[in-house]
N, C-alpha and C positions, 0 to 999 in steps of 0.2 A: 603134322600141322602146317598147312597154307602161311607162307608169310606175308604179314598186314602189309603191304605196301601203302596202304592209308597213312597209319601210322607216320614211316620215312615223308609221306608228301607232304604232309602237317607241322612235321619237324620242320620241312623245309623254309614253308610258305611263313610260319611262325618266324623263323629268325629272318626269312626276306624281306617280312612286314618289317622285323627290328630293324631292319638298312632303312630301310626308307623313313622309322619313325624317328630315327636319329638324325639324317639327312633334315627332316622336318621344323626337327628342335632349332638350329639355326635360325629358324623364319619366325617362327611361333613369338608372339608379342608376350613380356610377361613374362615368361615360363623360363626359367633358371637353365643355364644349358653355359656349357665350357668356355664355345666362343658362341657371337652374334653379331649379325649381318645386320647393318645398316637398313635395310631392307623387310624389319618385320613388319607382322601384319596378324591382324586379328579373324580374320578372314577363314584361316582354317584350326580355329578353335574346337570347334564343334567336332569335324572330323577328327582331329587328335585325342576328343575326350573321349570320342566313341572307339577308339581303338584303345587307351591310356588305359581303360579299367581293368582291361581283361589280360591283356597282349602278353606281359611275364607269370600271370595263372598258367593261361597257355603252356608256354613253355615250361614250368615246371611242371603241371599234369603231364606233357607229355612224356616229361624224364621219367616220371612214376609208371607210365607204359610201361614205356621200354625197360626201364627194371626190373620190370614184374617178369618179363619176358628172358631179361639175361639171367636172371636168377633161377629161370627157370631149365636151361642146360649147361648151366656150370656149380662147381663145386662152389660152397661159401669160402671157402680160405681163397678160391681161383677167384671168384668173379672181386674179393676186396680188393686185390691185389691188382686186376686190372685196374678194375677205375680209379684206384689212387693214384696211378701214373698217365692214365688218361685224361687225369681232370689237374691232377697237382702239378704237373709239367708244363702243360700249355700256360697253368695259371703262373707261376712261377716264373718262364721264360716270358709268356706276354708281360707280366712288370717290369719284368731290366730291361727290356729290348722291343717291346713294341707300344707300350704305353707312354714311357715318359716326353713324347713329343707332345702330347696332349697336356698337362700341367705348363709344358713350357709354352706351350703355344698361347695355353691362358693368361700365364702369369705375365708374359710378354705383353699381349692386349689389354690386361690390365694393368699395365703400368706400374708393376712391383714386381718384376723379374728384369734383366737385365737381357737382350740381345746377344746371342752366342749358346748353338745349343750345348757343345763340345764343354764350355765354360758350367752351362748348365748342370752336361751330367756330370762334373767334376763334386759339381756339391752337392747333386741329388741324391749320389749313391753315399753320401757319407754323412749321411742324418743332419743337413745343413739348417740350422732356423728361418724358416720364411717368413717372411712380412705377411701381417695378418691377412685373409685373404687372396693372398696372388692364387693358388690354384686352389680347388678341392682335392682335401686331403694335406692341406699344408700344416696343419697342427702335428699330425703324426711324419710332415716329411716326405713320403712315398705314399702313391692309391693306386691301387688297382680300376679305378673307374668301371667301367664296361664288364670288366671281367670278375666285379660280385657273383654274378650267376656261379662262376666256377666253384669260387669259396661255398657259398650257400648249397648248391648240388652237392659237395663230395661231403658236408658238413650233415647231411641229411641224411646221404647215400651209409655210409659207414654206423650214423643212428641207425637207421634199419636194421642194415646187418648185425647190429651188437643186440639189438629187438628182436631177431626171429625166431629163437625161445618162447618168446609172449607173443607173438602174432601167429606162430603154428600150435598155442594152446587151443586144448577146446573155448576158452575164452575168445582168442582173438579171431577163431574162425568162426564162431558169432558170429562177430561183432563186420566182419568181410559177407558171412553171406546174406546181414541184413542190408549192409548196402547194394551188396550184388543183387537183391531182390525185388531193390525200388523199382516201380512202376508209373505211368503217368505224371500223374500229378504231385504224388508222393519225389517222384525222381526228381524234380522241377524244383522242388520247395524247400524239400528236409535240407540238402547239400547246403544250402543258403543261409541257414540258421546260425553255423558257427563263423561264418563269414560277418554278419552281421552284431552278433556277439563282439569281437574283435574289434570292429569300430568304437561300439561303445564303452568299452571298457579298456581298450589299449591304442588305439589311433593317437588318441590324446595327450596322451603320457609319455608314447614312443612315438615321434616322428621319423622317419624316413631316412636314414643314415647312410646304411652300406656298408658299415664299419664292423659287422659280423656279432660284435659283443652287446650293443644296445638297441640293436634294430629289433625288438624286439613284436611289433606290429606286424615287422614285414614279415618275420620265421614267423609268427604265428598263420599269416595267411599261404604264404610260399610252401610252409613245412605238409599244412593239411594239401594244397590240392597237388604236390610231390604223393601224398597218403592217397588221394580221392585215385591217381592217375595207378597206383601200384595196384592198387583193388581193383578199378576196372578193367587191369591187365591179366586179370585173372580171370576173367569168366567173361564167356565170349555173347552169352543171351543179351548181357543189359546192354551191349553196342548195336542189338538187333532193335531192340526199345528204345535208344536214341535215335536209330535210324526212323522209326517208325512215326514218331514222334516231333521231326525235325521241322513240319511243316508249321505247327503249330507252338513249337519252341522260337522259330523264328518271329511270326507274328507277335508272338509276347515280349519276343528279347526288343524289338522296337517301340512296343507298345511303353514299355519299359522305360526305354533309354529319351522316349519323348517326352512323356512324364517328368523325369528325372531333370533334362534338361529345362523344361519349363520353369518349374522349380527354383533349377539354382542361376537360371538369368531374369527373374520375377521378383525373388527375396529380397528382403533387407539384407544385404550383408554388412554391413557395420551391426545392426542388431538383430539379428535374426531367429523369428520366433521358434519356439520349442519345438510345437508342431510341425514347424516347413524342416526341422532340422531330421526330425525322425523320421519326415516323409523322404528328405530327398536321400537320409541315409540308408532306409530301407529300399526305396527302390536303387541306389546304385549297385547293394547287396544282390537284391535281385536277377539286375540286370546283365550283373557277370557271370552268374552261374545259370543264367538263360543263355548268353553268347556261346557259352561253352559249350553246352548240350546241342547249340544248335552247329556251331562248327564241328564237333564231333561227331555229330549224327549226320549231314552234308555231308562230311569226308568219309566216312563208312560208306555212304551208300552212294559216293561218285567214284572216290579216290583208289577202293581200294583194288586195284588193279596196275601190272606191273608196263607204266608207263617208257618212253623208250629216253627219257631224259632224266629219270629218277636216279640211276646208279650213278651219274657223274652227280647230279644236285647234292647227293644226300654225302658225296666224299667230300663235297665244294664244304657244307656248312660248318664244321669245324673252323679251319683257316678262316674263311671270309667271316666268321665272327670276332674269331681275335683279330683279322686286321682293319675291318669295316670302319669304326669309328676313331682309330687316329689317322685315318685317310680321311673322312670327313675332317677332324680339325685341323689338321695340313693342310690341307685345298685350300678351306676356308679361309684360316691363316694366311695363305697368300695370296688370295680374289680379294679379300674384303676390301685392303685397303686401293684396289685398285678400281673399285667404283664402276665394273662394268656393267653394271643395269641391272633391274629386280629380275629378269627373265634370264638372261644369259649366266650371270653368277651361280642359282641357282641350279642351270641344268649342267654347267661347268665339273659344280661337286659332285652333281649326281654321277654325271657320266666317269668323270675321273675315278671316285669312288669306286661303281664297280668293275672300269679296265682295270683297275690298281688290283682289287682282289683278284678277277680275274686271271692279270696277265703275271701276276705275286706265286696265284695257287698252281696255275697251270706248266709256266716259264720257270718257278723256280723248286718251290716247296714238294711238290709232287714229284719232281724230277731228284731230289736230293736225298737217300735213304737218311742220313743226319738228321735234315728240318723235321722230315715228316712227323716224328713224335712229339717236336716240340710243338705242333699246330695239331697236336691230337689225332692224328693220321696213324695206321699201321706202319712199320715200316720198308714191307715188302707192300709192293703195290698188288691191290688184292686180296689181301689175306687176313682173316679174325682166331683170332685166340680157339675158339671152339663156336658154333653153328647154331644160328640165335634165329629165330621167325621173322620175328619183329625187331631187330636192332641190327644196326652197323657199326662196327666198331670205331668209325671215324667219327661221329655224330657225339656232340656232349651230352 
C-alpha cells in the first residue's frame, strides 16, 4: 500500500493553521484568549469564524485517519501501548514544564497573580488556592490549556481499542460500510445530521470546558469526527468521491458560510427568533462538514504526493504544538506592555513564535535523545515502532 502523503501534509497545515489561529486570538476583539493586546480589532472576525468551526474537527478527523491506518500494521496490545506513551508523556511533561508560563503570564496581566515565575511555580505545583479568575483553570489549580487535544485523543484512542469487538462485528461492519458507501449528495448531508443534533440538544447544556469530565458537547462532536476520520481510513474509494466532488463541495461550503454569516451579523441577538436560530444553527452544521469534504478532497487530489519538505514538517508538528502557544503568551507577555505599535507587536509574536519553535525543535529537542519523547518524537532520530502508510510516529 502507497503511503498517503496527503494525510501527513493536512496534519501539518491543520496544526500550522493552529499557530497562527492562536497567534490571532491575541488581536481578536471580544473573544476570551489567556492574554490580550492592547491592540484588538474587530476586523478579522469573519476570518476567524471561518476557520473557528471546523479547524479542531480537522484535526480530530484526521487522528481517526491515521488510526485507522496504525491499527492497521500493529498488534492491538502494540499499537495501545504506543500511543499511551505517545500522547500521555508529552501531555504530562507539557503540564509541569511547558504550560505553566501561560497561567502565570495571565494571572500576572490580570492583576491576581503576583510577579515572580520561580515564586509561582513554588505554589503551582502544590495545589495553591488562586483568586477567582487569575488564570483558566484556576479552580482546579493546574490546566493543561492547549494540550486538551492530548487528553481527548488518547481518551478516544483507548475507547476504540477497548470497542473493537463491536466495530469488527458483523454489526459494526455495517454500520462502516454504510458510511464507506456515501456518495454525492448523500456524503455532503447524512455526516451533518449528528452534528446538528448535538447543538440542539447538548451545546446548551454543556458549554465549552476542556476539563475532560463535563465537556460533554465538545466529546460528542470531537469523539464522532475521531469516528467519521477512522472509517474513512479504511477504505480508500470514498477519498476518490471526495476528490471528485471537491469542486462542488467547495462552492457549497461558501455558499454555506455566507449564509451563515449573514444571519448571525443580521439577527436580534438579545432576542433572537426561533427561525434565525435553526437557520443559522443548521447552516453552521452544514458548513463544517462541507469544509471538511472539501479540504479533504483538495488534499487528496493535490497533496498526495511525497513532497521534499514533508519529512522534516511532519517530525516539526509534534514539538511545535506543545511549545507553540506558551511562546505566543510569553512574547505577548513581554511586547504588550511596551506599546510597540499594532503592526510591529504583532509580527514580533509571530516571527518570535515560530524561531522559538523552530530553533527549540531543531537546536535542542531533536538533538537530545532524552527530550525527544517528551515532545512525542521517537527516540532514535528516524525510527517508528513498526511501518505505517499513512502515520508517523512523531505526529499526535
Amino acid at each position: 500500500m502507497n503511503r498517503r502523503h496527503d494525510i501527513d501534509a493536512l496534519r501539518v497545515l491543520a496544526f500550522s493553521l493552529l499557530i497562527l489561529y492562536h497567534w490571532a486570538m491575541v488581536y481578536i476583539q471580544d473573544w476570551g484568549y489567556h492574554v490580550k493586546s492592547t491592540y484588538t480589532t474587530q476586523a478579522i472576525e469573519i476570518p476567524m469564524l471561518f476557520v473557528n468551526r471546523w479547524r479542531m474537527d480537522l484535526i480530530f478527523l484526521i487522528s481517526g485517519v491515521a488510526t485507522a491506518y496504525m491499527m492497521r500494521s500493529r498488534a492491538l496490545g502494540a499499537f495501545v501501548r504506543e500511543r499511551a506513551g505517545r500522547l500521555l508523556i508529552p501531555l504530562l511533561f507539557g503540564m509541569a514544564v511547558v504550560v505553566p508560563i501561560q497561567p502565570y503570564a495571565q494571572g500576572v496581566m490580570n492583576g491576581l497573580v503576583e510577579p515572580g515565575f520561580l515564586q509561582f511555580l513554588g505554589r503551582y505545583y502544590t495545589g495553591y488556592p488562586w483568586p477567582k479568575g487569575a488564570f483558566d483553570g484556576w479552580k482546579e489549580g493546574v490546566t493543561w490549556n492547549h494540550l486538551w487535544y492530548l487528553a481527548y485523543l488518547f481518551t478516544y484512542t483507548m475507547i476504540l481499542a477497548a470497542l473493537q469487538p463491536l466495530f469488527r462485528s458483523g454489526a459494526g461492519e455495517r454500520v462502516r460500510r454504510t458510511f464507506a458507501s456515501l456518495r454525492g449528495v448523500r456524503l455532503v448531508l447524512y455526516p451533518a445530521v449528528p452534528l446538528l443534533v448535538y447543538t440542539f440538544t447538548l451545546q446548551g447544556r454543556f458549554p465549552e470546558t476542556h476539563n475532560l469530565v463535563k465537556d460533554w458537547y465538545v466529546h460528542a462532536v470531537s469523539a464522532t469526527m475521531f469516528l467519521y476520520g477512522w472509517w474513512l481510513g479504511s477504505d480508500e474509494a470514498i477519498w476518490k468521491e471526495l476528490a471528485r466532488i471537491r469542486k462542488a463541495t467547495l462552492f457549497a461550503a461558501l455558499a454555506a458560510f455566507a449564509a451563515y454569516i449573514a444571519i448571525v451579523f443580521t439577527v436580534d441577538r438579545e432576542n433572537p427568533a426561533f427561525t434565525s436560530i435553526l437557520a443559522a444553527r443548521t447552516l453552521r452544521n452544514l458548513y463544517i462538514w462541507l469544509a471538511l469534504c472539501t479540504i479533504l478532497g483538495w488534499g487528496h487530489a493535490l497533496l498526495n504526493r511525497p513532497f521534499q519538505w514533508l519529512p522534516f514538517a511532519t517530525s516539526a508538528v509534534y514539538p511545535w504544538y506543545v511549545l507553540h502557544q506558551s511562546l505566543i503568551v510569553l512574547l505577548a507577555y513581554w511586547l504588550i506592555p511596551l506599546k510597540v505599535g499594532p503592526v510591529l507587536e504583532p509580527a514580533l509574536i509571530l516571527v518570535g513564535t515560530v524561531a522559538g519553535c523552530w530553533a527549540l525543535h531543531v537546536g535542542v529537542i531533536a538533538r537530545v535523545a532524552l527530550l525527544r519523547p517528551l515532545f512525542g518524537m521517537s527516540r532514535v532520530p528516524g525510527s517508528r515502532p513498526s511501518p505505517s502508510p499513512a502515520y508517523r510516529a512523531s505526529s499526535p
